[in-house]
N, CA, C and O atoms as a DFTB+ gen file, in Angstrom:
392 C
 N C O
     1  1      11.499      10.815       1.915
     2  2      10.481       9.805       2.101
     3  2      10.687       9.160       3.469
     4  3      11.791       9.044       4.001
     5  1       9.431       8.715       4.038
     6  2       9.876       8.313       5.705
     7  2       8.633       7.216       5.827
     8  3       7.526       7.516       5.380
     9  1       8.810       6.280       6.285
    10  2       8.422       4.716       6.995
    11  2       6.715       5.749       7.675
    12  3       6.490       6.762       8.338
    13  1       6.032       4.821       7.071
    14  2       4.607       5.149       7.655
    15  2       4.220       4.698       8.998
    16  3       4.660       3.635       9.436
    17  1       3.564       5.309       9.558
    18  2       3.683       4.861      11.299
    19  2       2.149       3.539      11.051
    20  3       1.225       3.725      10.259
    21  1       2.259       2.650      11.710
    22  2       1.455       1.334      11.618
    23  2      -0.137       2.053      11.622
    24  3      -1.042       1.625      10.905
    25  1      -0.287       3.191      12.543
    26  2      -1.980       3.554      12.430
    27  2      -2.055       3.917      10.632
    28  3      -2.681       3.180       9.871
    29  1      -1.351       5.094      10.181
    30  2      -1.100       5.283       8.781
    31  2      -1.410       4.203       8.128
    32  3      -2.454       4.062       7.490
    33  1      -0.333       3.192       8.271
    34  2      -0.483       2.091       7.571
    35  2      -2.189       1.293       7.345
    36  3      -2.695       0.862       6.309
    37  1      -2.706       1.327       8.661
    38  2      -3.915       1.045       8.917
    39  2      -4.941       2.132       7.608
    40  3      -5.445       1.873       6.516
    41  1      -4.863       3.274       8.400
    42  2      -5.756       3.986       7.741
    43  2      -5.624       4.271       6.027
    44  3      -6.625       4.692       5.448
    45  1      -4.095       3.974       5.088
    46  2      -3.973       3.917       4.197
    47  2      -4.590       2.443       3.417
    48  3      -4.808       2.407       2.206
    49  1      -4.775       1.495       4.161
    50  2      -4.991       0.030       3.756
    51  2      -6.503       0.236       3.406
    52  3      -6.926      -0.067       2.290
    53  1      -7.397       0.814       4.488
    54  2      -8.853       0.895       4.803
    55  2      -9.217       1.738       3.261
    56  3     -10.366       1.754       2.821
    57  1      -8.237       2.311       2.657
    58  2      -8.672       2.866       1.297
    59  2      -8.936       1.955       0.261
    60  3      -9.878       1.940      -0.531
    61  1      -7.953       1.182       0.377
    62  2      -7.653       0.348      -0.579
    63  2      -8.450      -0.984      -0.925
    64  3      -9.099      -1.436       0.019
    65  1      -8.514      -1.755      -2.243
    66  2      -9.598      -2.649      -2.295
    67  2      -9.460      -3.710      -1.391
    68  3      -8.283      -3.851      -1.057
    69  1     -10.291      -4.572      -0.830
    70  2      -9.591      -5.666      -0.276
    71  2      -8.535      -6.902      -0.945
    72  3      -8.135      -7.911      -0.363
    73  1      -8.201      -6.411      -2.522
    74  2      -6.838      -7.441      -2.637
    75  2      -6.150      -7.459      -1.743
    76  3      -5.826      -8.530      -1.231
    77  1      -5.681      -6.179      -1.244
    78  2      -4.390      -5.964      -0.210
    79  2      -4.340      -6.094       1.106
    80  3      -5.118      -5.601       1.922
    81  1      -3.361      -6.802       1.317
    82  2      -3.091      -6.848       2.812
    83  2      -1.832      -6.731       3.756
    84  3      -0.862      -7.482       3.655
    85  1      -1.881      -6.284       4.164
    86  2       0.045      -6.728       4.708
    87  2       0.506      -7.228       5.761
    88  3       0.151      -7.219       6.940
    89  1       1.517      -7.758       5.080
    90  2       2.096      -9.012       5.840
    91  2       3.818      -8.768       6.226
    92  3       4.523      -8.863       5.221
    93  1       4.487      -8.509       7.365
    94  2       5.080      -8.169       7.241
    95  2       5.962      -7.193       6.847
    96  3       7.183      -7.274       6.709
    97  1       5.122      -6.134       6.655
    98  2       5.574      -4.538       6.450
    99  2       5.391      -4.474       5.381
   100  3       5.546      -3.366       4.867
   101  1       4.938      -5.722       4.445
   102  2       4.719      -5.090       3.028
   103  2       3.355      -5.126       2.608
   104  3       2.497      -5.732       3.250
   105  1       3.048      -4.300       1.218
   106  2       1.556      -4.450       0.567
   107  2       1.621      -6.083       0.012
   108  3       2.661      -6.695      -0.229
   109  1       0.374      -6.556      -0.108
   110  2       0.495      -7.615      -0.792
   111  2      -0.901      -7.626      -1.807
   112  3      -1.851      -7.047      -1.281
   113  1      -1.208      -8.262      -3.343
   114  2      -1.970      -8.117      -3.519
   115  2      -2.111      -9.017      -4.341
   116  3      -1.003      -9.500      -4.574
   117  1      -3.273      -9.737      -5.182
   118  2      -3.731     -10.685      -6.013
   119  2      -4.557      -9.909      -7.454
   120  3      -5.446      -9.203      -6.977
   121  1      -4.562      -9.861      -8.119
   122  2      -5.579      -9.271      -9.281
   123  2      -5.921     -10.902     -10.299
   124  3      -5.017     -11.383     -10.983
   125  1      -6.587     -11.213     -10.264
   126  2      -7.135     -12.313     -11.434
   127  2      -8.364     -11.875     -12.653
   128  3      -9.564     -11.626     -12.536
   129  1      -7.461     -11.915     -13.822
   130  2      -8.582     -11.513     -14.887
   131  2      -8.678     -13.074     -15.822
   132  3      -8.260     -14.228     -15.734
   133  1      -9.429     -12.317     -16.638
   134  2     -10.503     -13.214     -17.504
   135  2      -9.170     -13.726     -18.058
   136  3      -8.888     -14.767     -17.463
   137  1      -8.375     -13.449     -18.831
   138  2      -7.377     -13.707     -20.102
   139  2      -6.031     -13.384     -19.646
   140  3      -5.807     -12.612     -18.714
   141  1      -4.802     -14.224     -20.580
   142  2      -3.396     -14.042     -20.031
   143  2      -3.303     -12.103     -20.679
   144  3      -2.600     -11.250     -20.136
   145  1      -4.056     -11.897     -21.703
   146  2      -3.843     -10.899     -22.514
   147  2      -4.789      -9.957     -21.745
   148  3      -4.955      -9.009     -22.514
   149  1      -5.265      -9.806     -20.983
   150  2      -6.213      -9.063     -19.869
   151  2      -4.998      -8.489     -18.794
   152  3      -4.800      -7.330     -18.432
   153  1      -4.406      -9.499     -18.496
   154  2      -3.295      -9.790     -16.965
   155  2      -2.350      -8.425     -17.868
   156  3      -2.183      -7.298     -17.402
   157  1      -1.847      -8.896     -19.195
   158  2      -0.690      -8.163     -19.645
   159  2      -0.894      -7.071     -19.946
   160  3       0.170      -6.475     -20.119
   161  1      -1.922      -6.348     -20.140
   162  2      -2.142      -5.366     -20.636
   163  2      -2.501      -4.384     -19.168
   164  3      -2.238      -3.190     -19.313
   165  1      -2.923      -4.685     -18.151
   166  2      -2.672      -4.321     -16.733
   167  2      -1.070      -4.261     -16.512
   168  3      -0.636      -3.188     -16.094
   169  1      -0.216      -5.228     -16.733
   170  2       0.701      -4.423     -15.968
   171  2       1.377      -3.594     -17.104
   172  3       2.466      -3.042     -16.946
   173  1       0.640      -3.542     -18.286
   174  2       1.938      -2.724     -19.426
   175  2       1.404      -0.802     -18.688
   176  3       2.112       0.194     -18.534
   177  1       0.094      -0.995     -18.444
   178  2      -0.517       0.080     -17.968
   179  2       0.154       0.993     -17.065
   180  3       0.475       2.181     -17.111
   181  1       0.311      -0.412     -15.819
   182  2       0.744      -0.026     -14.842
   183  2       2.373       0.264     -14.499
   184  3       3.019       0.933     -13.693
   185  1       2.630      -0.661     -15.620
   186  2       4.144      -0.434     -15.597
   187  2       4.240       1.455     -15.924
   188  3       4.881       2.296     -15.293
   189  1       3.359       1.631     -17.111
   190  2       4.045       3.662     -16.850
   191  2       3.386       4.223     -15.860
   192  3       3.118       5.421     -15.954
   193  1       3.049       3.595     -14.884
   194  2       2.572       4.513     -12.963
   195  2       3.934       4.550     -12.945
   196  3       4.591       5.590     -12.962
   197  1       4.510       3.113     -12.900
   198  2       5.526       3.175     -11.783
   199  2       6.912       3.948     -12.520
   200  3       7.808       4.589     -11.972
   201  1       6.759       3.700     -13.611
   202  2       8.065       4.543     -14.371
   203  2       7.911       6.288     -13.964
   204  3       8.824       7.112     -13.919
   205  1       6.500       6.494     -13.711
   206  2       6.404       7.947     -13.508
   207  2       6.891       8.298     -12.032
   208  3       7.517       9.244     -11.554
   209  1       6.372       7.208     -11.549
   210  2       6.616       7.551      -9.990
   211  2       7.868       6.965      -9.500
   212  3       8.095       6.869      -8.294
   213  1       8.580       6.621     -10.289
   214  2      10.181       5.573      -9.971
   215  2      10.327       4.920      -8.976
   216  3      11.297       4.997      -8.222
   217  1       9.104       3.985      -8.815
   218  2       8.939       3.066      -7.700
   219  2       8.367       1.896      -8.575
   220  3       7.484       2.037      -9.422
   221  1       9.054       0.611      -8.220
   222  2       8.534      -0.568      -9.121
   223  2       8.155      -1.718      -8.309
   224  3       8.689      -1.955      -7.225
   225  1       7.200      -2.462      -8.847
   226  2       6.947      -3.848      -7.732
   227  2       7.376      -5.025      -7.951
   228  3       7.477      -5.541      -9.064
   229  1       7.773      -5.732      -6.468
   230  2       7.778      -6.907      -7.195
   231  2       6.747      -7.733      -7.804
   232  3       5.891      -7.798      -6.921
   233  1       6.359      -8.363      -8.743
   234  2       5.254      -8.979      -9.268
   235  2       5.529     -10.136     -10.194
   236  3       6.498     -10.137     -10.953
   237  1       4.724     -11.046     -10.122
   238  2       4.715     -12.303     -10.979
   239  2       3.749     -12.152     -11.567
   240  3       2.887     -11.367     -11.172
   241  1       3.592     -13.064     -12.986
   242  2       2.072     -13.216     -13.836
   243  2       2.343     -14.574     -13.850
   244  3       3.491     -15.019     -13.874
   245  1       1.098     -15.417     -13.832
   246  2       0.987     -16.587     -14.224
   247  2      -0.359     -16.757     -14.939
   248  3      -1.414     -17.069     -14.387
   249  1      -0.188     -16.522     -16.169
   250  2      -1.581     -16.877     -17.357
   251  2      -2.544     -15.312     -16.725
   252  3      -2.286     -14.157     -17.065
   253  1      -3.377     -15.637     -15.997
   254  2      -4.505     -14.889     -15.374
   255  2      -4.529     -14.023     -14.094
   256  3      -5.431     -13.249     -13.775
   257  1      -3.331     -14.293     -13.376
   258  2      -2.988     -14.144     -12.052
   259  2      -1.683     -13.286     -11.909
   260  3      -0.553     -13.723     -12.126
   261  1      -1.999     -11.942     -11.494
   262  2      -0.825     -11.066     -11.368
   263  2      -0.838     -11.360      -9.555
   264  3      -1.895     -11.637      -8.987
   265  1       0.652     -11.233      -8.706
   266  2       0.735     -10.711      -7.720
   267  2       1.353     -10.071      -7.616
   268  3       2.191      -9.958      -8.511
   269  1       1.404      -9.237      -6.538
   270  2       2.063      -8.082      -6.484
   271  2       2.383      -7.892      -4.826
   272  3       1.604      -8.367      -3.998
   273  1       3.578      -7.167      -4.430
   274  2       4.706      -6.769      -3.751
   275  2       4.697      -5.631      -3.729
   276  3       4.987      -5.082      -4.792
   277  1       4.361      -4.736      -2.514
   278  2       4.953      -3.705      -2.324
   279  2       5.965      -2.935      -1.567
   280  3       5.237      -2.277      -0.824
   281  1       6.901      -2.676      -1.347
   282  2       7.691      -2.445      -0.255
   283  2       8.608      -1.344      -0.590
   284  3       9.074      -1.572      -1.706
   285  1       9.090      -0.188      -0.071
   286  2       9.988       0.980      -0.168
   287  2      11.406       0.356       0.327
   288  3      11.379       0.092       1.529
   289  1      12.796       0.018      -0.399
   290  2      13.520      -0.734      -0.445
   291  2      14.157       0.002       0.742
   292  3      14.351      -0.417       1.883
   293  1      14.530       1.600       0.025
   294  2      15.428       2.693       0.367
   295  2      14.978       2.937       1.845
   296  3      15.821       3.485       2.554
   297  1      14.375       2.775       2.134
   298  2      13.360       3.339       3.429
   299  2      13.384       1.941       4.734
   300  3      13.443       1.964       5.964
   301  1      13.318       0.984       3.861
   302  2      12.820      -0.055       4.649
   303  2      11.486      -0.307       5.293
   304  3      11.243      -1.009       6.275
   305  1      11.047       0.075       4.892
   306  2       9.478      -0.168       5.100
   307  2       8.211       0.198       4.239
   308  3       8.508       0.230       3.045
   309  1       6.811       0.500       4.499
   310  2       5.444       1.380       3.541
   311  2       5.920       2.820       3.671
   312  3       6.605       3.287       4.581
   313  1       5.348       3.555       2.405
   314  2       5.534       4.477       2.268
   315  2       4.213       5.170       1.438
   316  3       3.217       4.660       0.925
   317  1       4.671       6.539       1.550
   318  2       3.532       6.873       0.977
   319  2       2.771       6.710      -0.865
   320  3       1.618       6.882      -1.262
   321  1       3.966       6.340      -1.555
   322  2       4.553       6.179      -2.916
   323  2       3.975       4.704      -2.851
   324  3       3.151       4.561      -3.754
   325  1       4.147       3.442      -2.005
   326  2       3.259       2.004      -2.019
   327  2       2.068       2.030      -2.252
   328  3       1.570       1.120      -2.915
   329  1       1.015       3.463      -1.591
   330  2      -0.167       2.916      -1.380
   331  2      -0.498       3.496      -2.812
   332  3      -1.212       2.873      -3.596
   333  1       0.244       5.124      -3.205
   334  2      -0.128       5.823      -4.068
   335  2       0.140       4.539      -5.034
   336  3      -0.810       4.649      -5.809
   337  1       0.712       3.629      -5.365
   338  2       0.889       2.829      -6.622
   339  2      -0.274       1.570      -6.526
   340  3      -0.929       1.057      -7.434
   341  1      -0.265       1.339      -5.330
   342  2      -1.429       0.110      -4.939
   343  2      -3.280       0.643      -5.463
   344  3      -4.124      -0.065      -6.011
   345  1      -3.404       2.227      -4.995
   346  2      -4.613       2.759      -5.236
   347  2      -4.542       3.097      -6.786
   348  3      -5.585       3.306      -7.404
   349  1      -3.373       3.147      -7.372
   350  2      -3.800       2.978      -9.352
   351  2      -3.712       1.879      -9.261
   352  3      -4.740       1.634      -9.892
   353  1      -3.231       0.636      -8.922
   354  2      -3.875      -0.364      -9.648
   355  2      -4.832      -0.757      -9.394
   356  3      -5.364      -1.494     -10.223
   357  1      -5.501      -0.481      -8.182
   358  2      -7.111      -0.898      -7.908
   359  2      -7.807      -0.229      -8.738
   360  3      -8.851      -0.703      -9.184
   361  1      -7.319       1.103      -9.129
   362  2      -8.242       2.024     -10.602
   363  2      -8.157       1.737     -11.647
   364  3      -8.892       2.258     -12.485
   365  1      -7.018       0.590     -12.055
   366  2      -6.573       0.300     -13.121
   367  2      -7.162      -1.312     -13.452
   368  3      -7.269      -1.934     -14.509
   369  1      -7.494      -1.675     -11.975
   370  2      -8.116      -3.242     -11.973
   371  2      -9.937      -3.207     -12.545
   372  3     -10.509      -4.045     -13.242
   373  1     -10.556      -1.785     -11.882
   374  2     -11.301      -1.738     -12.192
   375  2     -12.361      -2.290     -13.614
   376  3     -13.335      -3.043     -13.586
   377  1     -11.816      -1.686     -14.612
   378  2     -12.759      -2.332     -15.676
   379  2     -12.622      -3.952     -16.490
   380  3     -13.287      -4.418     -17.416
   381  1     -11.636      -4.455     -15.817
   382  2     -11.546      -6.412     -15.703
   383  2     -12.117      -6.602     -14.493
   384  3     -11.982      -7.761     -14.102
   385  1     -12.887      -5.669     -13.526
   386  2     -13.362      -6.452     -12.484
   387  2     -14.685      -7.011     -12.693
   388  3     -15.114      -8.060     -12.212
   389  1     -15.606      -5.766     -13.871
   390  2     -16.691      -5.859     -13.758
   391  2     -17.191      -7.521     -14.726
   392  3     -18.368      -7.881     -14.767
């Protein structure tokens, strides 16, 4: 695995929904749903991405409000495994968006 070069970074972001942004070399992102039981059931989802892909985020819930952290520890920087986990949860945010 190898540190994404900043255009990458660019052109991987431009995929992604506008939750994300980065700040400092990392993904950053916001998801807000209807219900605390909406929020939890997103990351129980998402939690088996990341078990599949053995990359985990940092993330908080508060009631309605997940954030989320992305960063490749081992690497020190984005990787290609960040965005791949950032673009399921924008697929996964999908049907609490509507």
């Amino acid at each position: 695995m190898k540190n994404l070069s900043k255009s990458e970074v660019e052109n991987k972001l431009n995929l992604l929904s506008e939750n994300w942004v980065v700040k400092d070399n990392m993904l950053f992102a916001k998801f807000k749903f209807t219900t605390f039981d909406d929020a939890f059931d997103f990351m129980k989802l998402v939690s088996e991405k990341c078990k599949d892909l053995n990359h985990h985020p940092k993330w908080t819930n508060v009631y309605n409000q997940i954030d989320v952290e992305l960063f490749t520890h081992d690497i020190g920087g984005l990787s290609y495994v960040d965005f791949e986990l950032a673009a399921f949860m924008d697929l996964s945010f999908l049907p609490y968006s509507q």
